[in-house]
VMD Tcl script that builds the backbone (N, CA, C; Angstrom):
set m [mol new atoms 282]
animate dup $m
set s [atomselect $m all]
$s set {name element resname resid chain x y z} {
  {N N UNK 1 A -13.544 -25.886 -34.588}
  {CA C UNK 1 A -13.093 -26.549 -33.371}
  {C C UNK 1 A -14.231 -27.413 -32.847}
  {N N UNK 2 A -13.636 -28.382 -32.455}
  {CA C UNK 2 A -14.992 -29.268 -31.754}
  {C C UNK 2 A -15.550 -29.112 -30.069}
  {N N UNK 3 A -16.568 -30.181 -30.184}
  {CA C UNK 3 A -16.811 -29.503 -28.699}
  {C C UNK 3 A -16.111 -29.952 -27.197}
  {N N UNK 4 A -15.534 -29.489 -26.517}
  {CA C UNK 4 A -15.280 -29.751 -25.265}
  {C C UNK 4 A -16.051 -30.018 -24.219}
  {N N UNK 5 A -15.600 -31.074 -23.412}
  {CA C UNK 5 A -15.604 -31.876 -22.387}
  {C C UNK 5 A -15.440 -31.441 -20.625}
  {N N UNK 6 A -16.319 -30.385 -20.232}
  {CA C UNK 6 A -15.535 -30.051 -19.215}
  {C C UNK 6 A -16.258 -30.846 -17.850}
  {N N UNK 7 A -15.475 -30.965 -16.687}
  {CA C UNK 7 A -16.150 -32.104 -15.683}
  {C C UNK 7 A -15.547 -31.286 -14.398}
  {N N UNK 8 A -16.464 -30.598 -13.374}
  {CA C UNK 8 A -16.080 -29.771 -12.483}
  {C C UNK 8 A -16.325 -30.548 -11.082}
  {N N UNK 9 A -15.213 -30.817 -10.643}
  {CA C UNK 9 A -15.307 -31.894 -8.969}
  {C C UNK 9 A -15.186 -30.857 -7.943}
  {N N UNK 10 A -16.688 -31.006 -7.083}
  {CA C UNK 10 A -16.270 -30.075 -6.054}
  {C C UNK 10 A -16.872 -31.036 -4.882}
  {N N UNK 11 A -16.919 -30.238 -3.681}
  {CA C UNK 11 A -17.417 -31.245 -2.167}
  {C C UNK 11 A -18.666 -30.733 -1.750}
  {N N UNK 12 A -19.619 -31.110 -2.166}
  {CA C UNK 12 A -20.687 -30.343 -1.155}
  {C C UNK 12 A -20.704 -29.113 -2.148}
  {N N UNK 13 A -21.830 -28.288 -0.997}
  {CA C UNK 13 A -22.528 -27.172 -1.343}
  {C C UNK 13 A -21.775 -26.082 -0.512}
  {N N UNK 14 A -20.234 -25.651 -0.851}
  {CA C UNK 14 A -19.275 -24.382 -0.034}
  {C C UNK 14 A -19.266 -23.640 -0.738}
  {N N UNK 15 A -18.986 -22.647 -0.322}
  {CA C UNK 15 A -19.019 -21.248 -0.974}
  {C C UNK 15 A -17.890 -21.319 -2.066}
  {N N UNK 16 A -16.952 -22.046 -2.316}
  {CA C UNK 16 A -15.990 -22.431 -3.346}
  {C C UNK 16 A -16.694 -23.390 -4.326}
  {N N UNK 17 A -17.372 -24.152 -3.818}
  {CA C UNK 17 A -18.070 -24.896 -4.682}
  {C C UNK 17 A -19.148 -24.155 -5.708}
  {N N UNK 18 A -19.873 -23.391 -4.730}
  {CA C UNK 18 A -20.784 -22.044 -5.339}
  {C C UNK 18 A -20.144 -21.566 -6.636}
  {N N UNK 19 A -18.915 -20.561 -6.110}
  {CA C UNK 19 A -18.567 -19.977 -7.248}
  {C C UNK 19 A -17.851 -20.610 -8.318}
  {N N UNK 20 A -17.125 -21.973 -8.233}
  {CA C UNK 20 A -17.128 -22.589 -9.209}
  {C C UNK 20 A -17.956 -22.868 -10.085}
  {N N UNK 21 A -19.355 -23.044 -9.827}
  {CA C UNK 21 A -20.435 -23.672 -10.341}
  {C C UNK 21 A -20.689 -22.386 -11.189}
  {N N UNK 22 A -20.959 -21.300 -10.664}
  {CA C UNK 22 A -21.593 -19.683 -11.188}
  {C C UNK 22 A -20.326 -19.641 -12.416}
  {N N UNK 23 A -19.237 -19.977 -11.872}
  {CA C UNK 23 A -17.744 -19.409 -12.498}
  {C C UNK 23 A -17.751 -20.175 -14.537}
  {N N UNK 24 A -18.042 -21.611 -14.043}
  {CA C UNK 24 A -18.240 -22.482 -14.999}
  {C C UNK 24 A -19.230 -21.921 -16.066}
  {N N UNK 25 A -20.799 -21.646 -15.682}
  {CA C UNK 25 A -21.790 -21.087 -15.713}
  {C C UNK 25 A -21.575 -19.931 -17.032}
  {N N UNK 26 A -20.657 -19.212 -16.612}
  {CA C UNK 26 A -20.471 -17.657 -17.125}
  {C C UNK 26 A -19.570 -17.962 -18.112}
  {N N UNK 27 A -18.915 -19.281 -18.166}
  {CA C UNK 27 A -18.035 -19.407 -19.002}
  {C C UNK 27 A -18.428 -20.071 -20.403}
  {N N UNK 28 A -19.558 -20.900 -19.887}
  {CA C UNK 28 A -20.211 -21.614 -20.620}
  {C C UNK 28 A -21.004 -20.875 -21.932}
  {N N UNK 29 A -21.439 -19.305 -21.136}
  {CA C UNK 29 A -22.124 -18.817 -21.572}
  {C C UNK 29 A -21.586 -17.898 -22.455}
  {N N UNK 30 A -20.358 -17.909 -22.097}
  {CA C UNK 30 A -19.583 -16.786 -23.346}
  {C C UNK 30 A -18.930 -17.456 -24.689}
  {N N UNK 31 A -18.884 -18.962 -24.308}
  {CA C UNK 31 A -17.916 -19.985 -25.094}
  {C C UNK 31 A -19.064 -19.500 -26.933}
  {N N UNK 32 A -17.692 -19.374 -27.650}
  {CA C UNK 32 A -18.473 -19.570 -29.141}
  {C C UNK 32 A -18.664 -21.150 -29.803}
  {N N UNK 33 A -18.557 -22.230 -28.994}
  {CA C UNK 33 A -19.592 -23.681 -29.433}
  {C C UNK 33 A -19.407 -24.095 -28.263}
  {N N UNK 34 A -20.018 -25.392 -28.655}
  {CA C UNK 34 A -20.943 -26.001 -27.535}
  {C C UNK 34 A -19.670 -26.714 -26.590}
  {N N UNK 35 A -20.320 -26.707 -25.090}
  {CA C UNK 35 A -19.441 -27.765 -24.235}
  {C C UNK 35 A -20.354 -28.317 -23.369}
  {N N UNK 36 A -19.658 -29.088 -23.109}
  {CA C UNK 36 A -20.701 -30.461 -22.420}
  {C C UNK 36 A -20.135 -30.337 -21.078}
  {N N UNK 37 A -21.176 -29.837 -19.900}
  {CA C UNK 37 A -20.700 -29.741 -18.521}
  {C C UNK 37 A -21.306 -31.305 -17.771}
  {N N UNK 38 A -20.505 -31.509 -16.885}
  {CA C UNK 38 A -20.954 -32.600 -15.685}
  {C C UNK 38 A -20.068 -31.883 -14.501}
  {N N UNK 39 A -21.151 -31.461 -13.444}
  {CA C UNK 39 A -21.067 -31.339 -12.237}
  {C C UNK 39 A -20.922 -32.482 -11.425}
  {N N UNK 40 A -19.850 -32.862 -10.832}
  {CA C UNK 40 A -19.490 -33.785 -9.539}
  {C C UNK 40 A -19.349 -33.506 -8.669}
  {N N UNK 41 A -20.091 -34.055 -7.176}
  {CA C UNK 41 A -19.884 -34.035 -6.057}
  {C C UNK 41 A -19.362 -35.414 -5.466}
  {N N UNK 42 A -17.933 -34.942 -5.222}
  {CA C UNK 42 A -16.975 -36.169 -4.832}
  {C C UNK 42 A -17.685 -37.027 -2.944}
  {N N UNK 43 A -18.365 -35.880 -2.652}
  {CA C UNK 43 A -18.818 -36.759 -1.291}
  {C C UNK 43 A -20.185 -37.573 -1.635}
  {N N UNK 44 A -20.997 -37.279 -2.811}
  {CA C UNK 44 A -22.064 -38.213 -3.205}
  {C C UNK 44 A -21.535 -39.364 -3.816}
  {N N UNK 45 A -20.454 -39.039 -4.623}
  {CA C UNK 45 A -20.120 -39.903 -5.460}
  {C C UNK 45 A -18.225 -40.449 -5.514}
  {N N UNK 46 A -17.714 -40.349 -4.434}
  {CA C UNK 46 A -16.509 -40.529 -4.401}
  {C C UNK 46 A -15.407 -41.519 -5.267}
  {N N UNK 47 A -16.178 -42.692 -5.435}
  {CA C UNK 47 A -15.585 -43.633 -6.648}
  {C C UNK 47 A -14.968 -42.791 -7.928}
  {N N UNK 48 A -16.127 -41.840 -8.006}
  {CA C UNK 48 A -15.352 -40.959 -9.562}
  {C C UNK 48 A -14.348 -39.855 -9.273}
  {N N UNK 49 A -14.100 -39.422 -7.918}
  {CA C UNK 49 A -13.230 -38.893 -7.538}
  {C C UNK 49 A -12.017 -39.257 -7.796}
  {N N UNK 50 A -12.090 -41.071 -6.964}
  {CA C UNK 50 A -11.284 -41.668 -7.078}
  {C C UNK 50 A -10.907 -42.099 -8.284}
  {N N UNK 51 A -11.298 -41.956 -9.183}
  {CA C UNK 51 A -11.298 -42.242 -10.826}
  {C C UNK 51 A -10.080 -41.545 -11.427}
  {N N UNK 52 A -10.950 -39.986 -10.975}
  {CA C UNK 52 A -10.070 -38.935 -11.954}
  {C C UNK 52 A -9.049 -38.605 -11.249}
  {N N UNK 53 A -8.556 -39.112 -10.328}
  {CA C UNK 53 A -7.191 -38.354 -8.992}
  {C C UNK 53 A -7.365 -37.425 -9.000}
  {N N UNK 54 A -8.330 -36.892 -8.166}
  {CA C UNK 54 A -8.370 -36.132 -7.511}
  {C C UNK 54 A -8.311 -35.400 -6.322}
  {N N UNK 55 A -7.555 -34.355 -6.293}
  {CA C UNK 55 A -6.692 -33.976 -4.999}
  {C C UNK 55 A -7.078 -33.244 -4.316}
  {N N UNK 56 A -8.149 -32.049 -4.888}
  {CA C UNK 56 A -8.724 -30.717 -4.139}
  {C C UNK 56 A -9.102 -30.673 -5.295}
  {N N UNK 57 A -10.644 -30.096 -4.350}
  {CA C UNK 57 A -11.788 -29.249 -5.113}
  {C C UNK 57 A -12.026 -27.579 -4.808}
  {N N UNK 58 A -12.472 -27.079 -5.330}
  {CA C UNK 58 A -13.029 -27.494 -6.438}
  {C C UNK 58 A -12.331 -27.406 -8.113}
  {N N UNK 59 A -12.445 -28.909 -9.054}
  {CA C UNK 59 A -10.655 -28.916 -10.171}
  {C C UNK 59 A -11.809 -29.201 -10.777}
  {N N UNK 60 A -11.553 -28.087 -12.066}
  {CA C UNK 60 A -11.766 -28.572 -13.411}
  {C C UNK 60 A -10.786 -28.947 -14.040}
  {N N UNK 61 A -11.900 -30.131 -15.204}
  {CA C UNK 61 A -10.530 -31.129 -15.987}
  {C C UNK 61 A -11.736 -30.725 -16.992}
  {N N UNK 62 A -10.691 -30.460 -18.043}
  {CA C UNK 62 A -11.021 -30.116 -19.718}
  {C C UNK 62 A -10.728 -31.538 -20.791}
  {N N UNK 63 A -11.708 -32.016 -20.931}
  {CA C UNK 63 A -10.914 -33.171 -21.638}
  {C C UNK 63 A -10.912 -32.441 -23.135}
  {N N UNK 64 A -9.145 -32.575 -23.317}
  {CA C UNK 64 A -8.808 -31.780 -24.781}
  {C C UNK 64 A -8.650 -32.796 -25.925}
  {N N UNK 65 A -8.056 -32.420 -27.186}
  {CA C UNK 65 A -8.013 -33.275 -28.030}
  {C C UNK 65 A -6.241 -33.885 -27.860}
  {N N UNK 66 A -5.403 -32.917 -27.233}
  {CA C UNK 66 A -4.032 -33.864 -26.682}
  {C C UNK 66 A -4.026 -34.290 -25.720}
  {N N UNK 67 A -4.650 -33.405 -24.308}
  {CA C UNK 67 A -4.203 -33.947 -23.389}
  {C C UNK 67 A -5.491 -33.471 -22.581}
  {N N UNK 68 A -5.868 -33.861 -21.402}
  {CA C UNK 68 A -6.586 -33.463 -20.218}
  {C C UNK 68 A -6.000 -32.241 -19.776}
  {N N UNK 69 A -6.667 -31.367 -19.622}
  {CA C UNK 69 A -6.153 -30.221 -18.271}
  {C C UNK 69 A -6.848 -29.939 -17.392}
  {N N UNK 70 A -6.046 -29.637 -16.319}
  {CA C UNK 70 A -6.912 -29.368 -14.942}
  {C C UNK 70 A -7.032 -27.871 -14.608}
  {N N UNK 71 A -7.971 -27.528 -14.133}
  {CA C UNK 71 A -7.593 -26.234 -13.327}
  {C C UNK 71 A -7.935 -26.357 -11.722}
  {N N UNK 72 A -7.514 -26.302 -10.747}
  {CA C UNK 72 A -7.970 -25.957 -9.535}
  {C C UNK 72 A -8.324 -24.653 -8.808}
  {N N UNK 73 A -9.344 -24.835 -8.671}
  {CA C UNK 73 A -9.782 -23.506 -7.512}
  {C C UNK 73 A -11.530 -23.285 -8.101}
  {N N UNK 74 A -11.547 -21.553 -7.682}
  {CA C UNK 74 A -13.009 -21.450 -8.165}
  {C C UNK 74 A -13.234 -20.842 -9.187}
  {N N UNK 75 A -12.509 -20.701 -10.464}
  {CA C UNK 75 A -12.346 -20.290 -11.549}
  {C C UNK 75 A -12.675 -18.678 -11.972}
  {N N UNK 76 A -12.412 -18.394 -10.771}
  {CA C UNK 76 A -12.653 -16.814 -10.464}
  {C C UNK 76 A -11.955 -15.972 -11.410}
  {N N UNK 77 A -10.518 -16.345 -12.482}
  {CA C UNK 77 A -10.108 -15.757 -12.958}
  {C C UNK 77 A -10.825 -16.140 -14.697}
  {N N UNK 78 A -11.754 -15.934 -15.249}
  {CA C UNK 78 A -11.416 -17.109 -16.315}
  {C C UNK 78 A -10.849 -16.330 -17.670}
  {N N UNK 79 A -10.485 -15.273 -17.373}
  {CA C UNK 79 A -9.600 -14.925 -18.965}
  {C C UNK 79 A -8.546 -15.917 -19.053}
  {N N UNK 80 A -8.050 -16.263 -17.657}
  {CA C UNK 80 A -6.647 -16.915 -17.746}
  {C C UNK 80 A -7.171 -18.528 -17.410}
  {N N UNK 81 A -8.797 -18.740 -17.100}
  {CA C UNK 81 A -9.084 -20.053 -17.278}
  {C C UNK 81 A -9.228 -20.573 -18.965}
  {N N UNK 82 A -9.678 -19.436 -19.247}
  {CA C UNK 82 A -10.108 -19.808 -20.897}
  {C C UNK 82 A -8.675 -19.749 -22.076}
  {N N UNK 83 A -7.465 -19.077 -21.437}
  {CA C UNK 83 A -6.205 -18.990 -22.171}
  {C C UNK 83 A -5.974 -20.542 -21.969}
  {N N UNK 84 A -5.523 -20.687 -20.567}
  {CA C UNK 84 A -5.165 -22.349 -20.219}
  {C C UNK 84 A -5.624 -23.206 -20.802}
  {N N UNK 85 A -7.264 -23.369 -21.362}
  {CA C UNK 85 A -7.603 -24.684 -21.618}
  {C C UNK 85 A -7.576 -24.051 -23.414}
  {N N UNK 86 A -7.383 -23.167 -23.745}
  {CA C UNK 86 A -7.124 -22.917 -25.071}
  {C C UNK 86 A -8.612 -22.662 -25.892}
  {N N UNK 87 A -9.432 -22.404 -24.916}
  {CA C UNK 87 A -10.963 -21.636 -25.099}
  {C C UNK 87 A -10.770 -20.175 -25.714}
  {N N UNK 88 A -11.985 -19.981 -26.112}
  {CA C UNK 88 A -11.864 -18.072 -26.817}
  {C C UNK 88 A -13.351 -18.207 -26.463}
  {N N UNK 89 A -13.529 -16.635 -26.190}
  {CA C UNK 89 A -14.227 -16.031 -25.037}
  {C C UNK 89 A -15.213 -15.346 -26.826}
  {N N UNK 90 A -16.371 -15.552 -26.093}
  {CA C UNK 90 A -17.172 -14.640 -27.518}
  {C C UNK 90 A -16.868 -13.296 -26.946}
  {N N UNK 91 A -17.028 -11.947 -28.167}
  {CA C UNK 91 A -16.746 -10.906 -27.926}
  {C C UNK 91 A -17.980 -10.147 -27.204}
  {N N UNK 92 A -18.233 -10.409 -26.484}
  {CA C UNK 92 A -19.947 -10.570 -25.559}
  {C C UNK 92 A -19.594 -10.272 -24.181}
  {N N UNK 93 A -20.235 -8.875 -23.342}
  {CA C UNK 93 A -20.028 -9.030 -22.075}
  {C C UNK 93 A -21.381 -9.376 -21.609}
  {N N UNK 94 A -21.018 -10.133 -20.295}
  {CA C UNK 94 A -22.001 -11.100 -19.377}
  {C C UNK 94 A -23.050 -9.886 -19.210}
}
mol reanalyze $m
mol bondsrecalc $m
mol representation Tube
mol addrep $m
């Protein structure tokens, strides 16, 4: 499998933004190959907000090999973040 694209839009430094960031973080760290993170802050940089339509933060977008997917929120769940974007989790606890 190749590597994924993930791009996490949040606002500022909120406690949703936090655990997105940690959430991403942990996910990154279990993934069995490589993914390429970019952290966005839509109030530094709003043009790319406006880019990706974006509606609420904090949304990850997975750029896949069919389609983009999004997730919204703080990725607090990620067995069911990593089912969605069609990720597998190494057999590794954090």
């Amino acid at each position: 499998m190749g590597q994924f694209s993930l791009r996490l839009y949040i606002a500022g430094d909120t406690p949703a933004s936090q655990r997105a960031r940690e959430n991403l973080q942990r996910l990154c760290e279990r993934h069995p190959f490589p993914i390429d993170t970019v952290v966005i802050d839509i109030l530094r940089e709003p043009s790319r907000a406006n880019e990706a339509r974006i509606l609420a933060t904090p949304t990850l977008i997975c750029e896949h090999p069919t389609r983009a997917k999004r997730v919204i929120g703080d990725l607090g769940d990620l067995e069911k973040v990593v089912e969605f974007l069609g990720l597998q989790q190494r057999d590794v606890e954090p």
